[in-house]
N, C-alpha and C positions, 0 to 999 in steps of 0.2 A: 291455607290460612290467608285471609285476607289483609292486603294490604291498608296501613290506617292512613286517612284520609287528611290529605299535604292541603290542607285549605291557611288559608290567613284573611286577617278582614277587608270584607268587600273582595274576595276572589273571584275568579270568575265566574264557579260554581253559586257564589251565593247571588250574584247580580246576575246570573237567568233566572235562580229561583226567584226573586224578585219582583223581576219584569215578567217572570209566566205569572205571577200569584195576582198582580197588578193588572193585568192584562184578561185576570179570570179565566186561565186556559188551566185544566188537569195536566196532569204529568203522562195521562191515557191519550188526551186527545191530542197532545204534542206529539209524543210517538205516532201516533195516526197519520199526523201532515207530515212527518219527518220518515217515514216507513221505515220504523225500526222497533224494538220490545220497548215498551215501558220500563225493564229494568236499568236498559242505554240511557236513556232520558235520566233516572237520579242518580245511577254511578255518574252523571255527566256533571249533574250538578254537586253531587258528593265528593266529586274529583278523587273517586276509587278507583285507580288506576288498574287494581287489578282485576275488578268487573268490564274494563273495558280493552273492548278489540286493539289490533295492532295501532299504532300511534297515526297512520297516514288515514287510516277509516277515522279512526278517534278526530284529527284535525276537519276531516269532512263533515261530522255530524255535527261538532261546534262549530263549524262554517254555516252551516243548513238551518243550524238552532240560532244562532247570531242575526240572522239572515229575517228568519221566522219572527223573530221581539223586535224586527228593528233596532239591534245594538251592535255597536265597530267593532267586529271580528277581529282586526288587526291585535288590539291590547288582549283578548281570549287566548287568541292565537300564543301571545308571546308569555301569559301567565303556562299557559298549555305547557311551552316549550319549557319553562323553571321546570315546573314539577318533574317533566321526564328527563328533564337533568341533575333533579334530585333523587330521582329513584336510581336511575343509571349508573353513576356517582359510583364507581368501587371506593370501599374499603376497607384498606387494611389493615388486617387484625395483627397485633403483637406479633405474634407466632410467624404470617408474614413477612413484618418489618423485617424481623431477628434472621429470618429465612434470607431475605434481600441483601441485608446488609452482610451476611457469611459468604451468601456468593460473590459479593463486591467482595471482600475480603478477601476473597479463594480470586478471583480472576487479577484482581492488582498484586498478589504474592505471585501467579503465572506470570503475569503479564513481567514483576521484575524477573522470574526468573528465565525467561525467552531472553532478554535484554542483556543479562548476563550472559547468556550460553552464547549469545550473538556477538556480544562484545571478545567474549573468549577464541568465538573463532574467528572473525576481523584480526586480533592480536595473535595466535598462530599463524595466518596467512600472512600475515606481516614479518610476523618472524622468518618463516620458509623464504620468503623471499630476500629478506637481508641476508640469510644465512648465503642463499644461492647467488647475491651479489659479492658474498665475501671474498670468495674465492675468488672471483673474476678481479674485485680490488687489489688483497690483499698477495694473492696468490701472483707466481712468475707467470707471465705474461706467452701461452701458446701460438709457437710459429710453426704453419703448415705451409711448407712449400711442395706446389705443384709441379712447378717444372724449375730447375732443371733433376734429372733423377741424381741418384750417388752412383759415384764410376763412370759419368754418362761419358762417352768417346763423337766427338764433332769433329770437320777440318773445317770449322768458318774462326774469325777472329773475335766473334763477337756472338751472345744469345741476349734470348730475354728473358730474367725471371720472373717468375708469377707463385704469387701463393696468398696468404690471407693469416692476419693474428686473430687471435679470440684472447678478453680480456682488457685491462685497463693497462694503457703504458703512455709513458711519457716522449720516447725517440724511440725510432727503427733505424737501422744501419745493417749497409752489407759491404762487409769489408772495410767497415768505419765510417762509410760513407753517408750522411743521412739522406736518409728516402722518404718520400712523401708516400702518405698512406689514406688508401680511400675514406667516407665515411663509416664504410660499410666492412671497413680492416681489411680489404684489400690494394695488394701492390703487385703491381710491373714497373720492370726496371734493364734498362741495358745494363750488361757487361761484357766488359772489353778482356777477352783471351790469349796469354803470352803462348808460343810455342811449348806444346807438351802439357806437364801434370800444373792444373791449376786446381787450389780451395778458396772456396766462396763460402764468407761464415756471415752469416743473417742472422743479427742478434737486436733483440728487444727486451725494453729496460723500463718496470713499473715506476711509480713513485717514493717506494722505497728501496729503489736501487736493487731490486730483485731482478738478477736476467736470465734470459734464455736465449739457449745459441742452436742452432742448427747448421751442422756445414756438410756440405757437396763438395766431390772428388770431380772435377772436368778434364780431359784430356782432350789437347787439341793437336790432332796429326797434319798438321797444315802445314 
């Protein structure tokens, strides 16, 4: 089926036909100096797009024919370009729209419910991690002392403790005494040893007054 012909007045197909008729040339002997079918020639001036070749030959032979009557290609040219941007032109049909607008539909119903699933696990991971700050808060405050052992037996007057808290606490003390503690809840700390059975009690106390104690047996045979 042939396409019907996108002319409007004074297009450019009717001002060759025009200026060939004017000029007293056939539509045979133009084909002739243009080396092309005769048929090229009134699809050209018919501006039947669909008797005519690919759109880059089509621009060549209205350059050639422009050329041939003495008429500004340029305005041919840009009538040329309308028409194949009116056949070009999709459109869509109902059925289309309806089609378009359900996938919009369908992708922004995903797209909330990604956003949900996303938000749900941001707020579980959030949760997991308050739950596993709770303890550390709320919970007695873990003292791990490395040295000195329980029972340990010395003859000096004096050791160092060393060990380290996990959790949140407000003061450390060993033997009542407060001790500074690294950032990293680690402590060293002298203590001074009386003759024979000494206890060393290291005790750390959160902020709701939650403590833990840890104590060591020293004996010192000195």
């Amino acid at each position: 089926m042939s396409l019907p012909a996108l002319k409007s007045d004074n297009s450019f197909g009717e001002r060759l036909r025009l200026k060939r008729e004017k000029r007293k040339l056939s539509v045979e002997k133009v084909a002739e100096k243009l080396k092309v079918k005769a048929a090229l020639v009134k699809a050209l001036e018919n501006e039947d797009l669909s008797s005519l070749p690919a759109k880059t030959y089509t621009r060549g032979i209205l350059n050639k024919y422009c050329e041939l009557l003495r008429l500004p290609a340029k305005k041919s040219l840009k009538d040329l370009e309308k028409i194949y941007g009116l056949r070009d032109k999709p459109r869509r049909s109902p059925l289309a729209k309806e089609t378009f607008f359900k996938k919009r539909k369908h992708r922004l119903v995903d797209l909330c419910a990604a956003r949900k699933w996303a938000a749900l696990i941001v707020f579980s991971l959030v949760l997991l991690y308050l739950l596993s700050k709770a303890n550390a808060i709320f919970g007695k405050p873990e003292i791990a002392v490395n040295y000195p052992q329980d029972n340990l037996i010395v003859s000096t007057d004096d050791i160092f403790a060393e060990g380290r808290i996990d959790g949140v606490f407000k003061n450390f003390s060993i033997n009542g005494q407060r001790v500074a503690v690294s950032g990293q809840g680690g402590f060293k700390e002298e203590i001074f040893l009386k003759p024979g059975e000494n206890e060393i009690v290291f005790s750390a106390t959160n902020f709701f007054n939650k403590t833990s104690e840890v104590r060591r047996k020293i004996i010192n045979r000195k």
